[in-house]
Each structure stands twice: as structure tokens, then as C-alpha cells.
Biopython code that builds the backbone (N, CA, C, O; Angstrom):
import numpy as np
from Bio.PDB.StructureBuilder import StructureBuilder

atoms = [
    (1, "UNK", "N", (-39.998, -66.035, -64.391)),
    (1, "UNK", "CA", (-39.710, -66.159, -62.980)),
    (1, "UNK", "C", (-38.466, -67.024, -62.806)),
    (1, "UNK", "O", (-38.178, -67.893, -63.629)),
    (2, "UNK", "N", (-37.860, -66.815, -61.907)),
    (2, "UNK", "CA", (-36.192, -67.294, -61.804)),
    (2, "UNK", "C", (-36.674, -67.959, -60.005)),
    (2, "UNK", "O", (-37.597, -67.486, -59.343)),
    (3, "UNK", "N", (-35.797, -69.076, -59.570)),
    (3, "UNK", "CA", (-35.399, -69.642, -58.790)),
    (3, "UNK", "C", (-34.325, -69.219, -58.148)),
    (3, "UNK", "O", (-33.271, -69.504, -58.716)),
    (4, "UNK", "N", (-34.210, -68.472, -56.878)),
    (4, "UNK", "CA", (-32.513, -68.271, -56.237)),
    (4, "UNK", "C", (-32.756, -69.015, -55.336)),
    (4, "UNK", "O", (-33.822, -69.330, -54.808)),
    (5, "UNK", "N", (-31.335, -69.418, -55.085)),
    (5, "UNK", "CA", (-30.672, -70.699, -54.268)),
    (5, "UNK", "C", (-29.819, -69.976, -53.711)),
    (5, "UNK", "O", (-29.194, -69.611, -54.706)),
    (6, "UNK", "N", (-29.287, -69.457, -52.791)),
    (6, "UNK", "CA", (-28.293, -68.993, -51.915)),
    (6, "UNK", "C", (-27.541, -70.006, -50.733)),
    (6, "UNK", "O", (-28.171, -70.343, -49.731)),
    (7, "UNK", "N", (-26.551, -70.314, -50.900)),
    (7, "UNK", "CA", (-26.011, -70.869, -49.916)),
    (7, "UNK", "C", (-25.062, -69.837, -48.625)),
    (7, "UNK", "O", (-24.242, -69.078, -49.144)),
    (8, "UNK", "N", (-25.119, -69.797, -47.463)),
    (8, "UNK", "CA", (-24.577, -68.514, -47.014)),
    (8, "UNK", "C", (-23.902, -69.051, -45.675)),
    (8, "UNK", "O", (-24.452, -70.029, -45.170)),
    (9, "UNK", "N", (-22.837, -68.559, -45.072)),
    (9, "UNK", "CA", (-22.415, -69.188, -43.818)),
    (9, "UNK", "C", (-23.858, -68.756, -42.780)),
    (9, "UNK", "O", (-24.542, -67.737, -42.682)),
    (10, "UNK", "N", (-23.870, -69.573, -42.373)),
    (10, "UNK", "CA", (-24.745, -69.113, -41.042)),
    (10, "UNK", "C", (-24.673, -68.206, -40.039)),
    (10, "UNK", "O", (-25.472, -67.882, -39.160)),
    (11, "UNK", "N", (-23.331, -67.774, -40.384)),
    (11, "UNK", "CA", (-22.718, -66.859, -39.510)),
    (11, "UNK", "C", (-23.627, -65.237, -39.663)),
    (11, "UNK", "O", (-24.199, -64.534, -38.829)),
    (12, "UNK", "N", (-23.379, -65.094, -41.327)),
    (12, "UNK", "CA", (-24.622, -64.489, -41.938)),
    (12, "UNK", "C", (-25.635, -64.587, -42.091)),
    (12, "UNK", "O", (-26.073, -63.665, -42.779)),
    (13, "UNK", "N", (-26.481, -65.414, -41.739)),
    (13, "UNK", "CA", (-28.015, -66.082, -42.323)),
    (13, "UNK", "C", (-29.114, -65.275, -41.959)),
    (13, "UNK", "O", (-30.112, -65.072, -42.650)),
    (14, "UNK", "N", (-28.780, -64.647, -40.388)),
    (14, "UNK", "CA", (-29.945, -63.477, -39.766)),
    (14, "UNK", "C", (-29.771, -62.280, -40.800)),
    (14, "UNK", "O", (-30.707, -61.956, -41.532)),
    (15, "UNK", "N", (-28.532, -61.630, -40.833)),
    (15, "UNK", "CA", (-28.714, -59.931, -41.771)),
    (15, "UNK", "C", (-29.261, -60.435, -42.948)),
    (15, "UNK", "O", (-30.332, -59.863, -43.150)),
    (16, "UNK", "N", (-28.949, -61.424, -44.000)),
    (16, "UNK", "CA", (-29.589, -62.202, -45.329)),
    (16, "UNK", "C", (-30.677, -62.023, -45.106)),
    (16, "UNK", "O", (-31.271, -61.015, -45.492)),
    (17, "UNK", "N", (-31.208, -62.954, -44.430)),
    (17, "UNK", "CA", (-32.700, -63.330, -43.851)),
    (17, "UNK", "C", (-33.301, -61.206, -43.968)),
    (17, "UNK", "O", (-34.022, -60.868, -44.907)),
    (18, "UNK", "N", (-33.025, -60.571, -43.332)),
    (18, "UNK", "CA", (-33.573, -59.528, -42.677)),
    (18, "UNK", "C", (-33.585, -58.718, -43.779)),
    (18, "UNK", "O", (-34.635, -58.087, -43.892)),
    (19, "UNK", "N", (-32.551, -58.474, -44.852)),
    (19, "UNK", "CA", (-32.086, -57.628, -45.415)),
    (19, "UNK", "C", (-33.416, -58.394, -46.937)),
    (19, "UNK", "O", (-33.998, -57.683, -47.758)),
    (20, "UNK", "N", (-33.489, -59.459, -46.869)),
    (20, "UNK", "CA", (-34.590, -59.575, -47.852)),
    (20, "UNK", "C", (-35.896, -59.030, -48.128)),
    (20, "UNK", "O", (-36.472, -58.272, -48.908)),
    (21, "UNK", "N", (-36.199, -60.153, -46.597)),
    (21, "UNK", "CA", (-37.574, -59.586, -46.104)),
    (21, "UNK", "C", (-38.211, -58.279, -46.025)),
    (21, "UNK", "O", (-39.381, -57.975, -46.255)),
    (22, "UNK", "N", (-36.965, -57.374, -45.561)),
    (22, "UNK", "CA", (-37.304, -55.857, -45.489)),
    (22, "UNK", "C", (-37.312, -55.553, -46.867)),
    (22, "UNK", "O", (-37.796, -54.423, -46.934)),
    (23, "UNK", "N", (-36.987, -56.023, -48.213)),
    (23, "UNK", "CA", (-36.702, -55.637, -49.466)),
    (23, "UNK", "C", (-38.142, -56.061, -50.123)),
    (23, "UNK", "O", (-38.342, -55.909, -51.328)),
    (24, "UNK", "N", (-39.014, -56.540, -49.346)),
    (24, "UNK", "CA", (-40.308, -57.363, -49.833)),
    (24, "UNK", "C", (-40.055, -59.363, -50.357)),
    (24, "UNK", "O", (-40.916, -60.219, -50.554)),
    (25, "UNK", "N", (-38.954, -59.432, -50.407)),
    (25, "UNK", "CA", (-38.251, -61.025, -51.056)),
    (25, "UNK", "C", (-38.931, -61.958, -49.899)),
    (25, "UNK", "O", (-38.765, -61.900, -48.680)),
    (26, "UNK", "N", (-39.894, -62.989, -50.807)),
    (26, "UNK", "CA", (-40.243, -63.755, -49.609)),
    (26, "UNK", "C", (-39.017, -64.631, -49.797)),
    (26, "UNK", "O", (-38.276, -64.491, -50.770)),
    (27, "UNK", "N", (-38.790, -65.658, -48.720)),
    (27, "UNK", "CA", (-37.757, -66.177, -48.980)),
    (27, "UNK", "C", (-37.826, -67.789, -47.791)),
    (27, "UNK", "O", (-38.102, -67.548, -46.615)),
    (28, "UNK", "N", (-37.683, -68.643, -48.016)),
    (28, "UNK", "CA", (-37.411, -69.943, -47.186)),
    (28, "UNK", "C", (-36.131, -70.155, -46.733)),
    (28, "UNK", "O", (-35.199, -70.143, -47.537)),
    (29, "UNK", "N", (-35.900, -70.403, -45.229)),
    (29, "UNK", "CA", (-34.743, -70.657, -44.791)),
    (29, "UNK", "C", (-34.304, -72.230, -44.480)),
    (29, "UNK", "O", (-34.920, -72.786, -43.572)),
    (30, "UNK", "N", (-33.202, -73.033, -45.228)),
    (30, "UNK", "CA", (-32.911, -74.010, -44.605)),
    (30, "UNK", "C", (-31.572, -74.484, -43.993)),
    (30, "UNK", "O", (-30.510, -74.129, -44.506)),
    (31, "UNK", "N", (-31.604, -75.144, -43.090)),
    (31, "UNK", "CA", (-30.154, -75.330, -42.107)),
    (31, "UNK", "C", (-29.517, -76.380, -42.871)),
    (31, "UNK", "O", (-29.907, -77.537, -43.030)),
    (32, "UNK", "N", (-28.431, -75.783, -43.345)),
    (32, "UNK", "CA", (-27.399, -77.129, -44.173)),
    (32, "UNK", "C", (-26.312, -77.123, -43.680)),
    (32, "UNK", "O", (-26.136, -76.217, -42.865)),
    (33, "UNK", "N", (-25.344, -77.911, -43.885)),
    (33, "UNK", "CA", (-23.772, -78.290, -43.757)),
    (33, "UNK", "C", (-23.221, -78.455, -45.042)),
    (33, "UNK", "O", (-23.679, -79.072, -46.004)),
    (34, "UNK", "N", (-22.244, -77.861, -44.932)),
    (34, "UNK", "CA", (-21.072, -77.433, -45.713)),
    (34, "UNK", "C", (-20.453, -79.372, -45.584)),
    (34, "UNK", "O", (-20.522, -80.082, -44.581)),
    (35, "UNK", "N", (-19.803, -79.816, -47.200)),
    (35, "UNK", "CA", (-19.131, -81.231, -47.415)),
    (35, "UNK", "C", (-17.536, -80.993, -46.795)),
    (35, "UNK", "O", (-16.919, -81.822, -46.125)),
    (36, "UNK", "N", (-17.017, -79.558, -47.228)),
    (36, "UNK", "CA", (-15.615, -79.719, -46.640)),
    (36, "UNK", "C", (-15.296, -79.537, -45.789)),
    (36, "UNK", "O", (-14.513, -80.357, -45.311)),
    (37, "UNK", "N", (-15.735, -78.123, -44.848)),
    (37, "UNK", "CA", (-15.478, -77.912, -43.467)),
    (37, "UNK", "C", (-16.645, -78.431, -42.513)),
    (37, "UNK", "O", (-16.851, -78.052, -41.360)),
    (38, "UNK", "N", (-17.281, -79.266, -43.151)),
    (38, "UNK", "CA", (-18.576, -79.540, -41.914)),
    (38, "UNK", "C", (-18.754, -78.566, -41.396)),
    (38, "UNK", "O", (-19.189, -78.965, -40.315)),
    (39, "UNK", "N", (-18.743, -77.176, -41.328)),
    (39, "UNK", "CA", (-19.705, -76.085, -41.069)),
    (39, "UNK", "C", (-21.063, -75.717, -41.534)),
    (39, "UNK", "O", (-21.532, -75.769, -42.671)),
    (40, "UNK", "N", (-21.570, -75.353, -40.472)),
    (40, "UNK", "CA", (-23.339, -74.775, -40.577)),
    (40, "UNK", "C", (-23.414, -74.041, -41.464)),
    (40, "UNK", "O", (-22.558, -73.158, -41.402)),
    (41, "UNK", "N", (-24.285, -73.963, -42.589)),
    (41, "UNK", "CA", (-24.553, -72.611, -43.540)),
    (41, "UNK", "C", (-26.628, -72.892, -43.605)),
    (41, "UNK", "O", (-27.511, -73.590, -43.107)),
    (42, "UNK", "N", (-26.505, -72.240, -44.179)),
    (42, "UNK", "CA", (-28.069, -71.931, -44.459)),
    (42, "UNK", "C", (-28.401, -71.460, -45.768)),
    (42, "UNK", "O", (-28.177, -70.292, -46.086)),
    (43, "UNK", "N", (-28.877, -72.222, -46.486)),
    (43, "UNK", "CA", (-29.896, -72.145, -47.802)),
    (43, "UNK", "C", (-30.940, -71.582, -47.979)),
    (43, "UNK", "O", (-32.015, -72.147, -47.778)),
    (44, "UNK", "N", (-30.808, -70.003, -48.508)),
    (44, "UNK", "CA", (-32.081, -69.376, -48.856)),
    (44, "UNK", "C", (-32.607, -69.965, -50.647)),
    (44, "UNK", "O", (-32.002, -70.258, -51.678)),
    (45, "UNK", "N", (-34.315, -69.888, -50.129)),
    (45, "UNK", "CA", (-34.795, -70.169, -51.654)),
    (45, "UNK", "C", (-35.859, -69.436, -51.820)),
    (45, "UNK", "O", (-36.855, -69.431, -51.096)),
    (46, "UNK", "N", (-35.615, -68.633, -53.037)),
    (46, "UNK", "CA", (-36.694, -67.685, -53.397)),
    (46, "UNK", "C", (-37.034, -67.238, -55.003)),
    (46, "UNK", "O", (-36.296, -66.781, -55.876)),
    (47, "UNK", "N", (-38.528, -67.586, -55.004)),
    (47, "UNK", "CA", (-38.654, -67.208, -56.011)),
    (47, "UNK", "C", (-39.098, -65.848, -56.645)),
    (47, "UNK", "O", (-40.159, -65.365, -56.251)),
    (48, "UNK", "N", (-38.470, -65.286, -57.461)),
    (48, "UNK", "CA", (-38.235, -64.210, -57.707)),
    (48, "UNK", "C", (-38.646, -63.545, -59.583)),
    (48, "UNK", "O", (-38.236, -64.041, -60.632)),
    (49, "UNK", "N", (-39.139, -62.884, -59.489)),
    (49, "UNK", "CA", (-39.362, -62.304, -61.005)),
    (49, "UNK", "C", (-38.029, -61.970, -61.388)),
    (49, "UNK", "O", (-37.172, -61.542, -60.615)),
    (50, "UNK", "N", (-37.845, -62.238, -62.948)),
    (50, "UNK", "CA", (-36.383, -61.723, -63.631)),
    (50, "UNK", "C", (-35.937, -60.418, -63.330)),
    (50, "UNK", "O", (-34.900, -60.094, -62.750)),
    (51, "UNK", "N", (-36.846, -59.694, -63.794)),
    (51, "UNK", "CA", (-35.884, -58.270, -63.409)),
    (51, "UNK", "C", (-35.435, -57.779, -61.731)),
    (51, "UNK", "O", (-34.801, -56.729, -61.632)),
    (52, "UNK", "N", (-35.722, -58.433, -60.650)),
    (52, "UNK", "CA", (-35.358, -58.570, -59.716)),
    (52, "UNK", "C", (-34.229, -59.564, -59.358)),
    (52, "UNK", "O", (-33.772, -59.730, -58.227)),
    (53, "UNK", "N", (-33.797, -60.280, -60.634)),
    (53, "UNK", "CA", (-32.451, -61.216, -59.242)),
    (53, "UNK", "C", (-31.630, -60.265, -59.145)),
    (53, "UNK", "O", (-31.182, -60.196, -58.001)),
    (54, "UNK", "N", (-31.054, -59.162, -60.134)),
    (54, "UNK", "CA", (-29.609, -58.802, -59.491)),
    (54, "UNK", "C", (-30.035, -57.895, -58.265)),
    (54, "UNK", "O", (-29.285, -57.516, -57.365)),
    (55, "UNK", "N", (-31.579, -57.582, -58.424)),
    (55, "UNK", "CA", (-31.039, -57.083, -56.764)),
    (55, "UNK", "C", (-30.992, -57.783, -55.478)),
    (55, "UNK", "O", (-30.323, -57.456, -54.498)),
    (56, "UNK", "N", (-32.017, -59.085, -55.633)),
    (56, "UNK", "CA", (-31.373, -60.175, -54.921)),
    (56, "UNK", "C", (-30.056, -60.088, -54.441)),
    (56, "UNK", "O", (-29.520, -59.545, -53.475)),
    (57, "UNK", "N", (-29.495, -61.133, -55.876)),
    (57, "UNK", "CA", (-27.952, -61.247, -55.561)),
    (57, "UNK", "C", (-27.472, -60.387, -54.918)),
    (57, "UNK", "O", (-26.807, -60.732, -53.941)),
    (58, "UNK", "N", (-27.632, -58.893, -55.233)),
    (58, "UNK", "CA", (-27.048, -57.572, -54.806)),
    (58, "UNK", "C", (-27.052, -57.844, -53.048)),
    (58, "UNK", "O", (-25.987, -58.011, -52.453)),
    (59, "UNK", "N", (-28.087, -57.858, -52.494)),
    (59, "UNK", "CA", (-28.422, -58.266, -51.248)),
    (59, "UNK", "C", (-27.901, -59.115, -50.742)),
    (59, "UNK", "O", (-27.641, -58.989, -49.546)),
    (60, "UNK", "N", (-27.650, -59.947, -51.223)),
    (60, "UNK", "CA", (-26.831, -61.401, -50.396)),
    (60, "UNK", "C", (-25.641, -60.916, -50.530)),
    (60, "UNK", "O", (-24.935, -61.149, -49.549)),
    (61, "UNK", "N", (-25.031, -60.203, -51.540)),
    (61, "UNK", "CA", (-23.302, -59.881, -51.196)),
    (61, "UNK", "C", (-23.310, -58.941, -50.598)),
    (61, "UNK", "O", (-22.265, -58.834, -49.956)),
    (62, "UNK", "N", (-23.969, -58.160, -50.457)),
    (62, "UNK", "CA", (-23.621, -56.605, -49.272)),
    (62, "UNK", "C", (-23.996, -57.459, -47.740)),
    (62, "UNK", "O", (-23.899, -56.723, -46.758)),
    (63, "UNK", "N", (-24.284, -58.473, -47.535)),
    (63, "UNK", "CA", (-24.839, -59.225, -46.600)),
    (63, "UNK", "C", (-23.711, -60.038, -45.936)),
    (63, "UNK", "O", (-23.322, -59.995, -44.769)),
    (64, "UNK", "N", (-23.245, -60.858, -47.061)),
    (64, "UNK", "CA", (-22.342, -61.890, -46.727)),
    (64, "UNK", "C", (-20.708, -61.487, -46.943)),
    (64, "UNK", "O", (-20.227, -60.984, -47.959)),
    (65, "UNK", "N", (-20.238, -61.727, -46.124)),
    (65, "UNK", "CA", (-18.769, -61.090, -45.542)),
    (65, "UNK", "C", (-18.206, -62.547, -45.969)),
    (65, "UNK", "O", (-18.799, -63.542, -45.553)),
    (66, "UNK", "N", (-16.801, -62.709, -46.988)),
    (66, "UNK", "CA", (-15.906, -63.153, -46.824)),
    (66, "UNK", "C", (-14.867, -63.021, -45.809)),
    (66, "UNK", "O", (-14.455, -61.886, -45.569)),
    (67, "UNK", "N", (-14.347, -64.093, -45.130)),
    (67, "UNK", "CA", (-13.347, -64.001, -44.400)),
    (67, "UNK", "C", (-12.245, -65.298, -44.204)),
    (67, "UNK", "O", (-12.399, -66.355, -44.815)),
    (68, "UNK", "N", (-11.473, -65.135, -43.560)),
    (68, "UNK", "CA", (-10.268, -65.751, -42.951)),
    (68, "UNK", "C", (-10.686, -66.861, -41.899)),
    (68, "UNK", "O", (-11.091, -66.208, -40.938)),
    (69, "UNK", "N", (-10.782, -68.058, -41.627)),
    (69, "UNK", "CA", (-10.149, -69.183, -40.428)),
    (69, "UNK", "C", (-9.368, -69.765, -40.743)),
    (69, "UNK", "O", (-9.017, -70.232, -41.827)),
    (70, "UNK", "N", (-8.802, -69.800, -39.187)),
    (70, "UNK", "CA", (-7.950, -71.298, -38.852)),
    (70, "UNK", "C", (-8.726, -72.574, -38.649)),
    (70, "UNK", "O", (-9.626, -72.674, -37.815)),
    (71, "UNK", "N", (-8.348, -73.517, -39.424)),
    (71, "UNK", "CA", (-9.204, -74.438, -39.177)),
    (71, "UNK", "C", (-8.077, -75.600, -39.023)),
    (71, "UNK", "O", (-6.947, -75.278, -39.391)),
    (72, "UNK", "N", (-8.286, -77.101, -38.448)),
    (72, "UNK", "CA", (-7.070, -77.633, -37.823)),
    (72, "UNK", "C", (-7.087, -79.008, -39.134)),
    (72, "UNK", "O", (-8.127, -79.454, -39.618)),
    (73, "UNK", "N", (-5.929, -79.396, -39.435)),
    (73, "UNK", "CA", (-6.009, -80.250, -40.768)),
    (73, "UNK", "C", (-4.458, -81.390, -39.636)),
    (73, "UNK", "O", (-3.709, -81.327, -38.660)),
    (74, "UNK", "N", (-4.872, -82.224, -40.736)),
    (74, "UNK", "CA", (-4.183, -83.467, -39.788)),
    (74, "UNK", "C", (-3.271, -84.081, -41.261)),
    (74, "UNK", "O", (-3.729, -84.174, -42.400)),
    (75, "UNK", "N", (-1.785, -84.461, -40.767)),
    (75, "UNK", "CA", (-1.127, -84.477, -41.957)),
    (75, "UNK", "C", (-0.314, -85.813, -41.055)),
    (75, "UNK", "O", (-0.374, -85.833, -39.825)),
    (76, "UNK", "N", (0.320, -86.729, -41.722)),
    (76, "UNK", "CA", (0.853, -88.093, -41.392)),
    (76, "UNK", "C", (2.163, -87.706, -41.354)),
    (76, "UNK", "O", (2.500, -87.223, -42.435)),
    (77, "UNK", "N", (2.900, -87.724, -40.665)),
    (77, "UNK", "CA", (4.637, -88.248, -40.661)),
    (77, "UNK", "C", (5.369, -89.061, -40.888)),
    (77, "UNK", "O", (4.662, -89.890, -41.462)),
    (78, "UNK", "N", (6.615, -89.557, -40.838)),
    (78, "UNK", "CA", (7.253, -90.620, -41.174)),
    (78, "UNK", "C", (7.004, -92.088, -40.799)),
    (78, "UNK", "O", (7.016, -93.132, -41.451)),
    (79, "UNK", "N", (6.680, -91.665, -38.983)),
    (79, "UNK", "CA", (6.550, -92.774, -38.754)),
    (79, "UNK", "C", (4.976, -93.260, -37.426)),
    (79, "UNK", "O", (4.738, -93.775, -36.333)),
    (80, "UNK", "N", (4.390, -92.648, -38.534)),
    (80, "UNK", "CA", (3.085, -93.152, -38.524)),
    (80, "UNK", "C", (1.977, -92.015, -37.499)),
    (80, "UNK", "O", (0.786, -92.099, -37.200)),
    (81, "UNK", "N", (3.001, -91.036, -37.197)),
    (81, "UNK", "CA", (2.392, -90.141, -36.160)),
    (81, "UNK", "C", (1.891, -88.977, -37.128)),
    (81, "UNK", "O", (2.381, -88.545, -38.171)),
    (82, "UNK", "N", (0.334, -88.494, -36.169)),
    (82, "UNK", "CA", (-0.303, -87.318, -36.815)),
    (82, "UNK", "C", (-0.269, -86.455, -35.999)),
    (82, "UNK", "O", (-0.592, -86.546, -34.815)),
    (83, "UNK", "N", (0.115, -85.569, -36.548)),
    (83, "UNK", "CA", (0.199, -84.106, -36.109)),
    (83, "UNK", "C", (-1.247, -82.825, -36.989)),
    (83, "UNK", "O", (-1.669, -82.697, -38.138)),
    (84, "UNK", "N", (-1.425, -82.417, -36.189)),
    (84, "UNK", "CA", (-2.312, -81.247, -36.033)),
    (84, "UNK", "C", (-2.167, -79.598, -36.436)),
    (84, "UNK", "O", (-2.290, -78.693, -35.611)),
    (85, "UNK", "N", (-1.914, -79.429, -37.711)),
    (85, "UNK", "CA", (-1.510, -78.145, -38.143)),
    (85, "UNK", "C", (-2.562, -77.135, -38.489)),
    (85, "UNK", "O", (-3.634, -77.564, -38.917)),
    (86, "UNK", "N", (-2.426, -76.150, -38.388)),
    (86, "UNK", "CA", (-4.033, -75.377, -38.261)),
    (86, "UNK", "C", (-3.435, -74.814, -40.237)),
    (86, "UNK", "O", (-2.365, -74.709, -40.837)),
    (87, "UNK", "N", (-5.247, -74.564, -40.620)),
    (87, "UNK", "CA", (-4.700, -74.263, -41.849)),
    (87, "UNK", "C", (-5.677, -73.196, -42.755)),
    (87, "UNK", "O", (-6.642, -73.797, -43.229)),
    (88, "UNK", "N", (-5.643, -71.892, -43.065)),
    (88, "UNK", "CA", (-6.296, -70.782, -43.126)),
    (88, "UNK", "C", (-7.185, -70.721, -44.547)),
    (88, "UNK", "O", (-6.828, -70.674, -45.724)),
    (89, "UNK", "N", (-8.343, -70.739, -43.984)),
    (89, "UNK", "CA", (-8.936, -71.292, -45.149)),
    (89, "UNK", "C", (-9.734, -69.684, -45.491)),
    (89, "UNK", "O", (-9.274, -68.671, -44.963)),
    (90, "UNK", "N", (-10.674, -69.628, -46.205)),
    (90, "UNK", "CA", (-11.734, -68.189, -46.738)),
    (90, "UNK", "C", (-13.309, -68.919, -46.668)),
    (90, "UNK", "O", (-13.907, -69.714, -47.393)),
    (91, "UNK", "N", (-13.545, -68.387, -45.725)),
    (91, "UNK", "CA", (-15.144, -69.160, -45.138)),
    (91, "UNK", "C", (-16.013, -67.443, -45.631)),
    (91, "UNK", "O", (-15.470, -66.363, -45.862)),
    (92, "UNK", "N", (-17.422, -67.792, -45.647)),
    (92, "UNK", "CA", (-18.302, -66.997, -45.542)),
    (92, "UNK", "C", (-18.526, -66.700, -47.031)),
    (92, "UNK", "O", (-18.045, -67.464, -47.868)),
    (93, "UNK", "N", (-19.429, -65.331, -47.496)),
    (93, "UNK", "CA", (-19.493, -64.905, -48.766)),
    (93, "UNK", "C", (-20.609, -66.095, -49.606)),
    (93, "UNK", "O", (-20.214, -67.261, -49.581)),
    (94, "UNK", "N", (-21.252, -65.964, -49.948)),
    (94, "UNK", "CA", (-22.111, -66.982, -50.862)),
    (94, "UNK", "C", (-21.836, -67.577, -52.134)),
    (94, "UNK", "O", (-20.945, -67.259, -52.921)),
    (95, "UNK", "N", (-22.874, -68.656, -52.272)),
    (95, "UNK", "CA", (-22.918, -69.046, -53.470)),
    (95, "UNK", "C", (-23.855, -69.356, -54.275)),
    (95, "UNK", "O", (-24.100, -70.527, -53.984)),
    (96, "UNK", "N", (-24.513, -69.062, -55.075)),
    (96, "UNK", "CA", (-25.794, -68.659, -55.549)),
    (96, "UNK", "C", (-26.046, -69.102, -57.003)),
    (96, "UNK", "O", (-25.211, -69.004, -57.903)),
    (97, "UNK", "N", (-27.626, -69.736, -57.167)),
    (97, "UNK", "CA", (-27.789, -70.483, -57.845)),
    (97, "UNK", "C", (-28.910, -69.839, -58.808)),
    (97, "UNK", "O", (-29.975, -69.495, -58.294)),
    (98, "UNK", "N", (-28.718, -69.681, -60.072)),
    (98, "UNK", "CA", (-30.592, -68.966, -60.458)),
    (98, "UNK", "C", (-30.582, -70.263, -61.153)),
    (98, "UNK", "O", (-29.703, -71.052, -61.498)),
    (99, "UNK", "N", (-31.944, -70.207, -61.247)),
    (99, "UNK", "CA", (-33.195, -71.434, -61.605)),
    (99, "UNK", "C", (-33.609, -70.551, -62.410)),
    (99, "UNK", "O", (-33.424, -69.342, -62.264)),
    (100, "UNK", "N", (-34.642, -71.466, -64.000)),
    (100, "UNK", "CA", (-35.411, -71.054, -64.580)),
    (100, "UNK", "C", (-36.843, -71.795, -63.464)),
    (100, "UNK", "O", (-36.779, -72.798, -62.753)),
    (101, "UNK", "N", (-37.812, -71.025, -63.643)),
    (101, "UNK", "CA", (-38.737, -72.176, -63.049)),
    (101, "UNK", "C", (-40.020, -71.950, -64.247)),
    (101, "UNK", "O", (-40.653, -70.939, -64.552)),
    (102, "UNK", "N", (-40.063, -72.947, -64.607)),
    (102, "UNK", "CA", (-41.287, -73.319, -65.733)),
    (102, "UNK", "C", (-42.821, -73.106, -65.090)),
    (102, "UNK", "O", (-43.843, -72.675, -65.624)),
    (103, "UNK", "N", (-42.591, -73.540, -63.843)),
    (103, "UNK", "CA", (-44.392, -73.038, -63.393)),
    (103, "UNK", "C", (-44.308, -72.744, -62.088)),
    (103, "UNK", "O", (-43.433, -73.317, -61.440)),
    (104, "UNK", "N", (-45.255, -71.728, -61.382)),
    (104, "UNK", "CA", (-45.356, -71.242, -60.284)),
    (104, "UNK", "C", (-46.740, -71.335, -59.723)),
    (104, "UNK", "O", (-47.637, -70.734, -60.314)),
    (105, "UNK", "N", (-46.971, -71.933, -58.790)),
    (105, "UNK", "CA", (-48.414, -72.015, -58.285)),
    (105, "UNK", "C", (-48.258, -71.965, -56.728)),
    (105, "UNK", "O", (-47.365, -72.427, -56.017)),
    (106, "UNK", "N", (-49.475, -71.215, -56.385)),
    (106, "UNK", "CA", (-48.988, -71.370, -54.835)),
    (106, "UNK", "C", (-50.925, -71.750, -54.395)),
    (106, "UNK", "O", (-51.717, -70.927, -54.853)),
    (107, "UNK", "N", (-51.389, -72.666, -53.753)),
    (107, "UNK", "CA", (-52.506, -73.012, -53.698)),
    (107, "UNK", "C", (-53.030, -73.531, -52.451)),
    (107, "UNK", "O", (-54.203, -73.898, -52.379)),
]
sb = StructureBuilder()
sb.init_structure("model")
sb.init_model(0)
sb.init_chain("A")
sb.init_seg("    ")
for serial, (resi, resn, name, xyz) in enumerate(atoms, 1):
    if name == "N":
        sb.init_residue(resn, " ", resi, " ")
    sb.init_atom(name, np.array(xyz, "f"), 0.0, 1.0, " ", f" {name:<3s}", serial, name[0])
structure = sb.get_structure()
């Protein structure tokens, strides 16, 4: 039995969420923040038999859309003034974790 960890923008988290569940994947949802853009994402965790993660995984990438923002970054000048430059970053798309898990009990 394997451990998945999915990290996913939140933007995606409902089709993830849906696209599991309908697949039979039980799955736990939790609300996290992202360290660099302080954006919302959401942490799926599910445990899963081996011969099922790649269709997991499979699921979370037909799910989760990479894309494009502007996001606003702050850069210093000569003389002491900050200015506000927007700066295009690649948000969305997951990142995904398998676990061995040594024991499974549900009681």
C-alpha cells in the first residue's frame, strides 16, 4: 500500500476532489498555503494499493492545469524607493508525493 500526497492549486481542488471520488479513491482534503506565493492550494491524501498510483497520479494531471500569473514583486532603487513590477510566474499543476506505508488500519 502506497501513501499519495498531492499538493494542487485550489483553483483545481473541486475537479481533483470529483475526478477521484468518481474513480472509487477515497481521499482527504486539506486547505494549505503555498511558502512562495502565499496562495491557497489543497492537499489531497490517499491511501492507495500499488498497482493503482499511476492511475491516481494519472488523475491529478488530467485534473490540474498548469498556467501563467502576474503576480506583483517589489524591487529597491537607487535611492531607497520601491517600485512594484508585476512578474509572470507558472502556478497550478501538482506536486505529488508517494509514501510507502508500513501499516494500515482503519478501526
Amino acid at each position: 500500500m502506497k501513501l499519495v500526497l498531492a499538493i494542487v492549486n485550489k483553483d483545481d481542488s473541486s475537479m481533483v476532489s470529483a475526478a477521484l471520488t468518481q474513480e472509487g479513491f477515497p481521499v482527504t482534503k486539506l486547505a494549505t498555503t503555498g511558502g512562495f506565493l502565499m496562495a491557497g492550494n489543497t492537499t489531497f491524501i490517499s491511501g492507495v494499493e500499488d498497482d493503482k498510483v499511476d492511475q491516481v497520479i494519472r488523475i491529478i494531471e488530467q485534473q490540474s492545469s498548469r498556467r501563467t500569473q502576474l503576480v506583483p514583486s517589489t524591487s529597491t532603487m537607487d535611492m531607497g524607493m520601491y517600485t512594484s513590477m508585476p512578474v509572470e510566474v507558472t502556478v497550478g499543476g501538482a506536486t505529488i508525493f508517494v509514501l510507502d506505508v508500513d501499516r494500515f488500519e482503519k478501526v
